[in-house]
Backbone and ligand atoms as CSV (ligand in chain L), in Angstrom:
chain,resi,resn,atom,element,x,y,z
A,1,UNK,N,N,22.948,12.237,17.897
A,1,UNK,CA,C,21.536,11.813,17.978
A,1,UNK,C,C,21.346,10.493,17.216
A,2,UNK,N,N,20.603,9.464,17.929
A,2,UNK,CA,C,20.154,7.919,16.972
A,2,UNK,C,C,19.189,8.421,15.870
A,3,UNK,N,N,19.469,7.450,15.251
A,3,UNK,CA,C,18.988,7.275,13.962
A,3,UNK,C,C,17.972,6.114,14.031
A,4,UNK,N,N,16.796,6.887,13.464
A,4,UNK,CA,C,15.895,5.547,12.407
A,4,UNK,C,C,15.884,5.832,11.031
A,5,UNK,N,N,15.934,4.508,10.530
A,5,UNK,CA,C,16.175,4.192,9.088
A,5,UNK,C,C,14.724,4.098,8.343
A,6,UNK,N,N,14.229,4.736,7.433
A,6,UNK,CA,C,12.962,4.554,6.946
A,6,UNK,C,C,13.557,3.777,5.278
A,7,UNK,N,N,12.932,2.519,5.229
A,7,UNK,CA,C,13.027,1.487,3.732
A,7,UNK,C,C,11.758,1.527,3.477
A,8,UNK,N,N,11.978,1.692,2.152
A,8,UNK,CA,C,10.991,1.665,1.304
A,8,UNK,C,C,11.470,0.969,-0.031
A,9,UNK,N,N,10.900,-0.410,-0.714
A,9,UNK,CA,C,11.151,-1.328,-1.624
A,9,UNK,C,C,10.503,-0.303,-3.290
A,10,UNK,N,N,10.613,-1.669,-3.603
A,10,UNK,CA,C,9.938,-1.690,-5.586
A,10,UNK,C,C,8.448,-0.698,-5.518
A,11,UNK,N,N,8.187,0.755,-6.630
A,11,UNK,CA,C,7.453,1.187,-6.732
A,11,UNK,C,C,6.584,1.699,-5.645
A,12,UNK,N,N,6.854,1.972,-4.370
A,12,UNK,CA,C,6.591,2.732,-3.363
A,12,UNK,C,C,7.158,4.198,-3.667
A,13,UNK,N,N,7.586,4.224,-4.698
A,13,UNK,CA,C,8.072,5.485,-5.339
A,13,UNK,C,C,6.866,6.674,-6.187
A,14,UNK,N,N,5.798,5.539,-6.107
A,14,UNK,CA,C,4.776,5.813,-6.845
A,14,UNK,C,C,3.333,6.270,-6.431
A,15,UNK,N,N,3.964,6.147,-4.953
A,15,UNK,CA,C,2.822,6.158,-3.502
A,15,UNK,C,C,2.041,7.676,-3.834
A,16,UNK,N,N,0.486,7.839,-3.551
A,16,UNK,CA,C,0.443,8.716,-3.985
A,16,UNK,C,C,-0.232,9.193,-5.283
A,17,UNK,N,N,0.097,8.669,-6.375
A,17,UNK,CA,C,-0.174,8.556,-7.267
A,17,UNK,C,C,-0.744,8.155,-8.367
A,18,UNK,N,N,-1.037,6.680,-7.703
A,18,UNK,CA,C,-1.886,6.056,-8.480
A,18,UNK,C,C,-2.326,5.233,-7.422
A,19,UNK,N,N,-3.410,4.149,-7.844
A,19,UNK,CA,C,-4.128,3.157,-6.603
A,19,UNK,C,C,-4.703,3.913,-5.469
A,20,UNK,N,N,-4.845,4.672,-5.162
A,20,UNK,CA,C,-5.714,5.435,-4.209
A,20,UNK,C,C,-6.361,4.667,-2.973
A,21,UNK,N,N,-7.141,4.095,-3.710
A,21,UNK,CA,C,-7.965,2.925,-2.900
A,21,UNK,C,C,-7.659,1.983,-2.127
A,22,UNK,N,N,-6.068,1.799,-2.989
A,22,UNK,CA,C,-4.963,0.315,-1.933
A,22,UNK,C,C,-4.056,0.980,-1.174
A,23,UNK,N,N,-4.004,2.440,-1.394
A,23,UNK,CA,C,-2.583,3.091,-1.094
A,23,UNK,C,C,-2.687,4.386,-0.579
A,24,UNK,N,N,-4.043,5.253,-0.498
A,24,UNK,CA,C,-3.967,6.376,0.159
A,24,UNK,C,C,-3.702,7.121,-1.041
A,25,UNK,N,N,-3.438,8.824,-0.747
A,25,UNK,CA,C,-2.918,9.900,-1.295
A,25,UNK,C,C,-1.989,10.137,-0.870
A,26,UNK,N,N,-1.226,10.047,0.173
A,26,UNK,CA,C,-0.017,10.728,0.639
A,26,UNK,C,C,1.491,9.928,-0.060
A,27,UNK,N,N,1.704,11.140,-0.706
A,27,UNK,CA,C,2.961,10.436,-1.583
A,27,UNK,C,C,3.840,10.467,-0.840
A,28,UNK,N,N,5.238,9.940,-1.686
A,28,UNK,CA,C,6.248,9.134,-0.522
A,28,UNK,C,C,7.057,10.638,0.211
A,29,UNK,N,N,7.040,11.931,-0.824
A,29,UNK,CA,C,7.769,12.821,-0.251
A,29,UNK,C,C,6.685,13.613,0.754
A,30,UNK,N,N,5.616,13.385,1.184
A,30,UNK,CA,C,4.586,13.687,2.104
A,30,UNK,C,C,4.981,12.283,3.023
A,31,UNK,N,N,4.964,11.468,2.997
A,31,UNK,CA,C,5.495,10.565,3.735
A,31,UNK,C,C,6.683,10.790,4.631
A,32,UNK,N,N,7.645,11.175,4.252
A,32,UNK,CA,C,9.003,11.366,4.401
A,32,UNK,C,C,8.891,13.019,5.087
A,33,UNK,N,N,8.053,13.898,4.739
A,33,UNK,CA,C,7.851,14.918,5.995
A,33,UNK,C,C,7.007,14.509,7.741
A,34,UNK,N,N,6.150,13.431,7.254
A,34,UNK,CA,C,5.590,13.285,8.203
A,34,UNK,C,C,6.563,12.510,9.573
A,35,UNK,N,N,6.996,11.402,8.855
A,35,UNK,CA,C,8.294,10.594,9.474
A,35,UNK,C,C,9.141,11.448,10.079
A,36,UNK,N,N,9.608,12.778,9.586
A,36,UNK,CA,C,10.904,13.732,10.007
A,36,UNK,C,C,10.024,14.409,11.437
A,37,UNK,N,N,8.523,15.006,10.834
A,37,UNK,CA,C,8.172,15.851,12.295
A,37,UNK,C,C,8.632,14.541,13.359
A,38,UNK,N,N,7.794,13.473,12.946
A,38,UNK,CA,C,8.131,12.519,14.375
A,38,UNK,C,C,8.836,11.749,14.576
A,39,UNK,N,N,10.270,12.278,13.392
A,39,UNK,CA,C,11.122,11.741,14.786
A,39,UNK,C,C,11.960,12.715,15.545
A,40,UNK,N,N,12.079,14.297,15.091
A,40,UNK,CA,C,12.116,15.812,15.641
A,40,UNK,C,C,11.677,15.504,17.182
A,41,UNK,N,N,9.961,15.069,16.952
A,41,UNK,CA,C,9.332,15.306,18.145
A,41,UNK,C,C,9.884,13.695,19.481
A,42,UNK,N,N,10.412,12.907,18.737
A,42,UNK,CA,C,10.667,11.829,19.772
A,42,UNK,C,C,12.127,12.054,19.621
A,43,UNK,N,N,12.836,12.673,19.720
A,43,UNK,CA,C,14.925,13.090,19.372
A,43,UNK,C,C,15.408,12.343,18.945
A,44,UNK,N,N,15.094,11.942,17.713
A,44,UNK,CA,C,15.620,11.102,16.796
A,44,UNK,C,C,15.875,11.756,15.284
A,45,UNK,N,N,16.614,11.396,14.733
A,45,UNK,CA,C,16.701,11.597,13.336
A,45,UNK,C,C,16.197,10.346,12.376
A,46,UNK,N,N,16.129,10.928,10.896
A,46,UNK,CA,C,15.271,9.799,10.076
A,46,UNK,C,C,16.250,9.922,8.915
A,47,UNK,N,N,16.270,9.016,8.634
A,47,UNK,CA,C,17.068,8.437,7.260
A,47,UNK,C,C,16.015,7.869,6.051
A,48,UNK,N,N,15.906,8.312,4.841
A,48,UNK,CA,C,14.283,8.402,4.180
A,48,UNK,C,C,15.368,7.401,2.718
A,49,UNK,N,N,15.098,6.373,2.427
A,49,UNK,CA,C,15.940,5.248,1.306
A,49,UNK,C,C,14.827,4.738,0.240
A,50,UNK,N,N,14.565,4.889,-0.871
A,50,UNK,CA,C,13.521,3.873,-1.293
A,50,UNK,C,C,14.805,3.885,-2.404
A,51,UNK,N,N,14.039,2.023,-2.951
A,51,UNK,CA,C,14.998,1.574,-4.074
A,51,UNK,C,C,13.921,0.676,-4.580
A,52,UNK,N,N,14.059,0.479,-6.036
A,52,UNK,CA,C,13.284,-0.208,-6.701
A,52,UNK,C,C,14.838,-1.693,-7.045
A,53,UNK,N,N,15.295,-1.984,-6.919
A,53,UNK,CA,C,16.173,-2.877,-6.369
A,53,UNK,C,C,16.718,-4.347,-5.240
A,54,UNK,N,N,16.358,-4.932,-5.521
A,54,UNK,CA,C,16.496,-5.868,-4.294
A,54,UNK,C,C,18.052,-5.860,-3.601
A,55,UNK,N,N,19.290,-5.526,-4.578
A,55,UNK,CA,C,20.631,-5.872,-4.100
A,55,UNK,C,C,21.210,-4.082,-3.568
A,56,UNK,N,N,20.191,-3.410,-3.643
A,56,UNK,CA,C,20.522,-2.095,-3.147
A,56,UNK,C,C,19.284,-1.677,-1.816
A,57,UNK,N,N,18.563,-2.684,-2.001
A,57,UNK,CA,C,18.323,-2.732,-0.046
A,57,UNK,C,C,18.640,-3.854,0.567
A,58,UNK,N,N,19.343,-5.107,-0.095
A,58,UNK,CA,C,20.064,-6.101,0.732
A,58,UNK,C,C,21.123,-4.583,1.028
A,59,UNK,N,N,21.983,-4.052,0.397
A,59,UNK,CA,C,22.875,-3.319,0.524
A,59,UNK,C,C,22.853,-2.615,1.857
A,60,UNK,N,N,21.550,-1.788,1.724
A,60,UNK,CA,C,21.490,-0.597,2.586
A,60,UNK,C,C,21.352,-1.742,4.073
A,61,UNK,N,N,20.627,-2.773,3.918
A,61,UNK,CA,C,20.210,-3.398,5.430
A,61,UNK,C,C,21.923,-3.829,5.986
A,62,UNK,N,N,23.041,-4.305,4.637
A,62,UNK,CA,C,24.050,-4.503,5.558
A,62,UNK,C,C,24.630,-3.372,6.167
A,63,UNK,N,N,24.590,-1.955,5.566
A,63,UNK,CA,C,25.386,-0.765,6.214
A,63,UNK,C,C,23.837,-0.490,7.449
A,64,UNK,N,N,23.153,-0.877,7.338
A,64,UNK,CA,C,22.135,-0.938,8.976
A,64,UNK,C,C,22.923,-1.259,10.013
A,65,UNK,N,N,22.943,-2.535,9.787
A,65,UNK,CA,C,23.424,-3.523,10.473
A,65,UNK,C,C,25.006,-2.811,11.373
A,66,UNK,N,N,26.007,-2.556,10.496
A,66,UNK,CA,C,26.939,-1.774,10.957
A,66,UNK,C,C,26.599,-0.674,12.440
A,67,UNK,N,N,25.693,0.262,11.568
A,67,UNK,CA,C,25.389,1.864,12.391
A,67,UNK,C,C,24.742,1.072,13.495
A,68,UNK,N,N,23.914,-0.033,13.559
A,68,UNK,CA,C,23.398,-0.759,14.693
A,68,UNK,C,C,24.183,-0.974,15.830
A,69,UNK,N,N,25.113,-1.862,14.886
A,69,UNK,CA,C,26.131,-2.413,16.098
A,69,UNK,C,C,27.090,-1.577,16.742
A,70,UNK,N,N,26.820,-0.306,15.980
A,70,UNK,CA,C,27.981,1.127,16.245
A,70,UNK,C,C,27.248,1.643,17.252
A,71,UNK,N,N,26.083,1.485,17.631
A,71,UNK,CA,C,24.786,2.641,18.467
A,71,UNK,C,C,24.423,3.491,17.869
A,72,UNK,N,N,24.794,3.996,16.584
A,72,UNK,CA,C,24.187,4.868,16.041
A,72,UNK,C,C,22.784,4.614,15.375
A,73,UNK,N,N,22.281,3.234,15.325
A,73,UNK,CA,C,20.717,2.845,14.492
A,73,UNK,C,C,19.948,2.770,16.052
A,74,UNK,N,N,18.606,3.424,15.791
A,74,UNK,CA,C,18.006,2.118,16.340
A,74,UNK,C,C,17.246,1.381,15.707
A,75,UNK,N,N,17.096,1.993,14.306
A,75,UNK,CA,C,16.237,0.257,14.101
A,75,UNK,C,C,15.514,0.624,12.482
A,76,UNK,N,N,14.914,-0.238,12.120
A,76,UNK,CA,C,14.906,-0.360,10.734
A,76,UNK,C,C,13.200,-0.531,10.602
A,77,UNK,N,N,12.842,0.943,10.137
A,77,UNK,CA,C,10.814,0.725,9.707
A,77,UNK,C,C,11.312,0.302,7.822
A,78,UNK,N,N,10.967,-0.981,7.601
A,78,UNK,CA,C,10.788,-1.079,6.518
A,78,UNK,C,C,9.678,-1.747,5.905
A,79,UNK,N,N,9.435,-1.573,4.443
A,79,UNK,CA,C,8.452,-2.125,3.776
A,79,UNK,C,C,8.801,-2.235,2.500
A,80,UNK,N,N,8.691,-4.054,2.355
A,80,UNK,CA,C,9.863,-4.124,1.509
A,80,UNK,C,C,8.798,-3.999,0.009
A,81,UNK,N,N,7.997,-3.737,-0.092
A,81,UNK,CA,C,7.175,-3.716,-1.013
A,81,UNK,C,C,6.536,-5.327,-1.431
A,82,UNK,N,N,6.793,-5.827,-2.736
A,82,UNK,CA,C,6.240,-6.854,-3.768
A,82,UNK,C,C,7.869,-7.719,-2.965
A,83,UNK,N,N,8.922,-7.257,-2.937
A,83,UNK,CA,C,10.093,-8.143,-2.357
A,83,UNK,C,C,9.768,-8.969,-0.920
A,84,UNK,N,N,8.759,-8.310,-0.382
A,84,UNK,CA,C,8.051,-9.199,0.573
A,84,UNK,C,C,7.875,-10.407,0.202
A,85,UNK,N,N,7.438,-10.700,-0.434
A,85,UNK,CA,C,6.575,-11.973,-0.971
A,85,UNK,C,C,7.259,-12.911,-1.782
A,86,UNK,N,N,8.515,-12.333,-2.268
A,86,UNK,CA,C,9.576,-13.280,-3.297
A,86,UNK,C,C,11.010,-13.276,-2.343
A,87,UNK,N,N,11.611,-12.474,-1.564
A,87,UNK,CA,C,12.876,-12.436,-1.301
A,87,UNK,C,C,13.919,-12.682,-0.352
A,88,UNK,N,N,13.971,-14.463,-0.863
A,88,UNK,CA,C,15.176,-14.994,0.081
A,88,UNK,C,C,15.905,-14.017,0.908
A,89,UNK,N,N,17.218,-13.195,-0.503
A,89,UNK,CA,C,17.833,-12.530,0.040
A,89,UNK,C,C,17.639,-11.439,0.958
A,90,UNK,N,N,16.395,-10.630,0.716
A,90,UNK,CA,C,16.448,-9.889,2.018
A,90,UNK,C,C,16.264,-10.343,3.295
A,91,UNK,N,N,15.434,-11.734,3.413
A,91,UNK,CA,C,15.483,-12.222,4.535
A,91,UNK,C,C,17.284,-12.537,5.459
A,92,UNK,N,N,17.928,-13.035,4.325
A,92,UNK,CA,C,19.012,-13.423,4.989
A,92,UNK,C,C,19.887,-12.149,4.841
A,93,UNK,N,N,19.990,-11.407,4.746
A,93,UNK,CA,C,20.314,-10.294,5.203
A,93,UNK,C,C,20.200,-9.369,6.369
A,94,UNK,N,N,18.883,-10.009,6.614
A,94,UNK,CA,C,18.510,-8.960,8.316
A,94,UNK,C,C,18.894,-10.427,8.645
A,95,UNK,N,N,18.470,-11.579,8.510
A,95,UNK,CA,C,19.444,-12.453,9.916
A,95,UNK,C,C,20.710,-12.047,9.821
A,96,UNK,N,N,21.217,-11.919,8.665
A,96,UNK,CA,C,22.949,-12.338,8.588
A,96,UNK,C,C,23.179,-10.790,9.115
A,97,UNK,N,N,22.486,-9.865,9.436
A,97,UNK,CA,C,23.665,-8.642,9.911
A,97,UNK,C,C,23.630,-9.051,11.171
A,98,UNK,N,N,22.276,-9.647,12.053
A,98,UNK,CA,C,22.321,-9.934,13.043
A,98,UNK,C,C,21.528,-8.947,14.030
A,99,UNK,N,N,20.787,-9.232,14.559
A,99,UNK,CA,C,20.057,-8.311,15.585
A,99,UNK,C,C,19.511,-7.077,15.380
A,100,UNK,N,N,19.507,-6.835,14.287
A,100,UNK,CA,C,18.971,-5.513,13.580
A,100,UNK,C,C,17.642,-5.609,13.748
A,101,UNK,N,N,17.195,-4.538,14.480
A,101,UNK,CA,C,15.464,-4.692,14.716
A,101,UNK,C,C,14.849,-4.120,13.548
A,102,UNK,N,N,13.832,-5.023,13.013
A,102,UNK,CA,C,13.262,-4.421,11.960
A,102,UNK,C,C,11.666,-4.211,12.142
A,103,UNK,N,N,11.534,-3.304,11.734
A,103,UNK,CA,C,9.537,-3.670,11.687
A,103,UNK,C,C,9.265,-3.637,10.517
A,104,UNK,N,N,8.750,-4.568,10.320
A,104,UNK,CA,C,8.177,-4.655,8.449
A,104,UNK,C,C,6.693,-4.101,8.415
A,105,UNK,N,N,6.635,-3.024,7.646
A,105,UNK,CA,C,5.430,-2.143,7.806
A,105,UNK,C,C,4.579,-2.439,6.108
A,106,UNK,N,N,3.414,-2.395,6.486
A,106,UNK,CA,C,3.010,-2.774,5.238
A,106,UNK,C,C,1.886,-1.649,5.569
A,107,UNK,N,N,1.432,-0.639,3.972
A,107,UNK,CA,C,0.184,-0.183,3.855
A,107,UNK,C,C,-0.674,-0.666,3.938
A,108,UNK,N,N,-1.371,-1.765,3.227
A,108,UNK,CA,C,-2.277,-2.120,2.924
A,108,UNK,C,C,-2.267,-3.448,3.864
A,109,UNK,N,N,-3.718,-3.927,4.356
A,109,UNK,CA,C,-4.020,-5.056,5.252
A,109,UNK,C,C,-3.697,-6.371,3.666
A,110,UNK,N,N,-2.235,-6.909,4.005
A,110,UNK,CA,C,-1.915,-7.754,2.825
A,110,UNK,C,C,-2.503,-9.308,2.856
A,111,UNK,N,N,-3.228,-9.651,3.645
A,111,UNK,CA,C,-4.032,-10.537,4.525
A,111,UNK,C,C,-5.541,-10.572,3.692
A,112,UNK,N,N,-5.620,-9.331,3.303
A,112,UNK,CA,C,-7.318,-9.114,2.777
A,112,UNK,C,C,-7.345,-9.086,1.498
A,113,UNK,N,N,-5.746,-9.515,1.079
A,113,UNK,CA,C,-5.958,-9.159,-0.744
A,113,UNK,C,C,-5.220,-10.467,-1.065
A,114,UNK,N,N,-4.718,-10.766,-2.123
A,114,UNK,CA,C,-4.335,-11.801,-2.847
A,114,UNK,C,C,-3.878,-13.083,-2.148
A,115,UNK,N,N,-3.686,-14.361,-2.587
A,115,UNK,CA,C,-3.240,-15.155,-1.736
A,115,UNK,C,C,-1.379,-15.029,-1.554
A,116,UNK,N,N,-1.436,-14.923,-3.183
A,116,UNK,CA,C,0.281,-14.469,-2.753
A,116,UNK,C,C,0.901,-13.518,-2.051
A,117,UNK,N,N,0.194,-12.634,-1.462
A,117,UNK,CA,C,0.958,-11.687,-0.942
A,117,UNK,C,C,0.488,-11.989,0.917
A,118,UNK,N,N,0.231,-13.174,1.307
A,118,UNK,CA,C,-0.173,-13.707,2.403
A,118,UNK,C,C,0.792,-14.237,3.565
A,119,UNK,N,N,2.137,-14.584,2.450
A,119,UNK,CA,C,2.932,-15.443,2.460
A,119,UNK,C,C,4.022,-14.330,3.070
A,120,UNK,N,N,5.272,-13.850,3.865
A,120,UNK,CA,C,5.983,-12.868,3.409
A,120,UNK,C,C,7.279,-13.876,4.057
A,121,UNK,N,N,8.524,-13.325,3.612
A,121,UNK,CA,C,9.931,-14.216,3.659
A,121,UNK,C,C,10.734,-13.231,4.529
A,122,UNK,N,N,9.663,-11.602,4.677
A,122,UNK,CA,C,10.170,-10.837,5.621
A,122,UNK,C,C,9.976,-11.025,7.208
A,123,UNK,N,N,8.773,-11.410,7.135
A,123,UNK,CA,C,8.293,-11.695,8.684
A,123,UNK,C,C,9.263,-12.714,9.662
A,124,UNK,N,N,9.473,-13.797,9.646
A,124,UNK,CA,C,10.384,-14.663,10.512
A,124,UNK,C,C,11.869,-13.742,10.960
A,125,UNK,N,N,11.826,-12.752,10.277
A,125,UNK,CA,C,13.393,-12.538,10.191
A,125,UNK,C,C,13.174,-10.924,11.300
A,126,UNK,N,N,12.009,-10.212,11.553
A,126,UNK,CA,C,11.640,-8.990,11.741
A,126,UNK,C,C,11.003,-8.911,13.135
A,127,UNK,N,N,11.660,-8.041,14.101
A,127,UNK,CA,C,11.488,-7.562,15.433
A,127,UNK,C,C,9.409,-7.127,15.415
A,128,UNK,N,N,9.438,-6.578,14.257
A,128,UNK,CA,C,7.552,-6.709,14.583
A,128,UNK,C,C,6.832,-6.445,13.644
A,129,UNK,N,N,5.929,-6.514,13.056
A,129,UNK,CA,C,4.963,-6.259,11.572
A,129,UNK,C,C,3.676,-5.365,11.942
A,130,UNK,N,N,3.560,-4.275,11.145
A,130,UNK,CA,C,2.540,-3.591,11.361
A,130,UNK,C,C,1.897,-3.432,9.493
A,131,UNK,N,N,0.567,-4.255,9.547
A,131,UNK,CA,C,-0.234,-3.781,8.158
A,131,UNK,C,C,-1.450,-3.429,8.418
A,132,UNK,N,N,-1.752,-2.802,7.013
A,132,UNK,CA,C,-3.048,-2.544,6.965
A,132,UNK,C,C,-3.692,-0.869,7.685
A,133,UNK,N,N,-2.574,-0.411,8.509
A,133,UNK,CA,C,-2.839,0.786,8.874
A,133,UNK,C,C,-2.735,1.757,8.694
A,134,UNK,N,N,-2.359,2.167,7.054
A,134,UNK,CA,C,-2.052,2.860,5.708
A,134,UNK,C,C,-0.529,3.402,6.248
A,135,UNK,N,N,-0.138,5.006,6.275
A,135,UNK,CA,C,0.923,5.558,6.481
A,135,UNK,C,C,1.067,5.856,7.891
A,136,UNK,N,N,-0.232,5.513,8.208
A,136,UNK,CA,C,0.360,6.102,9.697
A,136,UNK,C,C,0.901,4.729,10.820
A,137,UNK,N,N,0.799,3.113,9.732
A,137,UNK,CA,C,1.579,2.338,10.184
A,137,UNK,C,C,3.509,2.804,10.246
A,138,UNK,N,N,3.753,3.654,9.540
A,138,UNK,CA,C,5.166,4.129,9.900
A,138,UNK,C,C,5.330,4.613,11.227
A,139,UNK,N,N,4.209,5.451,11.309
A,139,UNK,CA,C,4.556,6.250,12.407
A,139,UNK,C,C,4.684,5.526,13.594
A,140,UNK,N,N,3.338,4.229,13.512
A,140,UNK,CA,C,3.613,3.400,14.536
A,140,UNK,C,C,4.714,2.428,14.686
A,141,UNK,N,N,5.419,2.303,13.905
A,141,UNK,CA,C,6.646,1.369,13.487
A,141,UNK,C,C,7.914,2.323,14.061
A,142,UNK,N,N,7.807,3.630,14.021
A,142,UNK,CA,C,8.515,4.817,14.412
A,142,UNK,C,C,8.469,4.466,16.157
A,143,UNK,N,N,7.539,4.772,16.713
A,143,UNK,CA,C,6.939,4.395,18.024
A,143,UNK,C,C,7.388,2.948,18.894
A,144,UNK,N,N,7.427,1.834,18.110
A,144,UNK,CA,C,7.681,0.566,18.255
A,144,UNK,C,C,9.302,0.989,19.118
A,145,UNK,N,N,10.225,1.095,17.739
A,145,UNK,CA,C,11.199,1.269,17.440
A,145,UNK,C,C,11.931,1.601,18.782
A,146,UNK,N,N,11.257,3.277,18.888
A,146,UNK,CA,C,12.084,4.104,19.817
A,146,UNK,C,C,11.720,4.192,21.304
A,147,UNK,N,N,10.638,2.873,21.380
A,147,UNK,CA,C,10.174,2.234,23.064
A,147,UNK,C,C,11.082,1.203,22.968
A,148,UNK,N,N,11.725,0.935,22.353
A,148,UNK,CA,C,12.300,-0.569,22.375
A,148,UNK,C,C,13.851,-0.255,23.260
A,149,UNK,N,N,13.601,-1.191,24.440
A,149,UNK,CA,C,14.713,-1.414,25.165
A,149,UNK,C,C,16.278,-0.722,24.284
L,1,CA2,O1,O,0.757,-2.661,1.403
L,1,CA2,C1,C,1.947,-2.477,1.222
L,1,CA2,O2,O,2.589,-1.598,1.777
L,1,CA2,C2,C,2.710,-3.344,0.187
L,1,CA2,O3,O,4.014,-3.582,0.696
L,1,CA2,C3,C,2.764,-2.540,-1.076
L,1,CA2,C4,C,3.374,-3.313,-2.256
L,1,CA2,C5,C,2.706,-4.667,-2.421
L,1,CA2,O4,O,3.370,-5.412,-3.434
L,1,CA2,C6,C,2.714,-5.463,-1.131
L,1,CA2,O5,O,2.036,-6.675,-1.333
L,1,CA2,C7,C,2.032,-4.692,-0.017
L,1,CA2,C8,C,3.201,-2.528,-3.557
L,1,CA2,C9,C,3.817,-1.192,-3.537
L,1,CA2,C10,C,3.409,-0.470,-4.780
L,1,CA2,O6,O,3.002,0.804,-4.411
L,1,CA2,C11,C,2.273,1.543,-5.278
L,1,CA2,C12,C,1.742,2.697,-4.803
L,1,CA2,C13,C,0.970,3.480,-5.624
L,1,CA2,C14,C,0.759,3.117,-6.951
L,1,CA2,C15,C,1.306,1.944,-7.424
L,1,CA2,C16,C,2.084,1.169,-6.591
């Protein structure tokens, strides 16, 4: 059975828990059940990763990249957190594995809040971006994913 990869960056560990208002209630291990019913219900399996780390999800995106080119991925819902907004390296990482479809999913509409977080170094590099549509932008990033040619 294919695989989707669920990324989750810096302090998305924390989802849930605090910020309410920017972030919902549903913590990341309520997250990570919801993701499993659907991808059960579309015959897929889910792979659930968060890292507060930048060189341990450059990491995980190069072993993506691999299971991709193996047929075993189809594709990468990530959100790279605050690394959005600062990180060369993850950008060149989804180019450099190469064709790895990514959707960069963001909770919060990042457009309606700060100027720095307006900017992202993830987007140019990412098959499609979904924000602002709290958790159930995964699901639609889930959806994206597993219509995709
Ligand atoms: O809206 C999003 O999903 C973000 O990727 C979340 C990041 C933020 O830096 C991005 O600009 C937008 C922050 C994740 C921190 O998550 C927390 C959740 C609950 C409590 C504290 C932090």
């Amino acid at each position: 059975m294919k695989k989707i990869l669920i990324m989750n960056g810096p302090n998305l560990n924390l989802l849930g828990t605090r910020e309410p208002e920017k972030y919902g209630t549903t913590t990341l291990a309520d997250l990570e059940v919801m993701c499993q019913k659907q991808a059960a219900d579309m015959g897929y399996e889910v792979e659930f990763f968060q890292s507060n780390y930048e060189g341990a999800l450059v990491e995980k995106i190069h072993e993506a990249g691999k299971a991709y080119k193996a047929g075993q991925l189809k594709g990468v819902v990530f959100n790279p957190g605050a690394y959005t907004h600062t990180s060369i390296a993850l950008h060149d990482a989804i180019v450099g594995v190469g064709g790895l479809p990514v959707i960069e999913t963001h909770i919060s509409n990042v457009h309606a809040r700060e100027s720095f977080r307006h900017h992202s170094y993830i987007s140019p590099a990412a098959a499609g971006i979904i924000v602002g549509c709290g958790v159930y932008g995964y699901i639609a990033a889930m959806h994206v994913l597993a219509n995709r040619a």
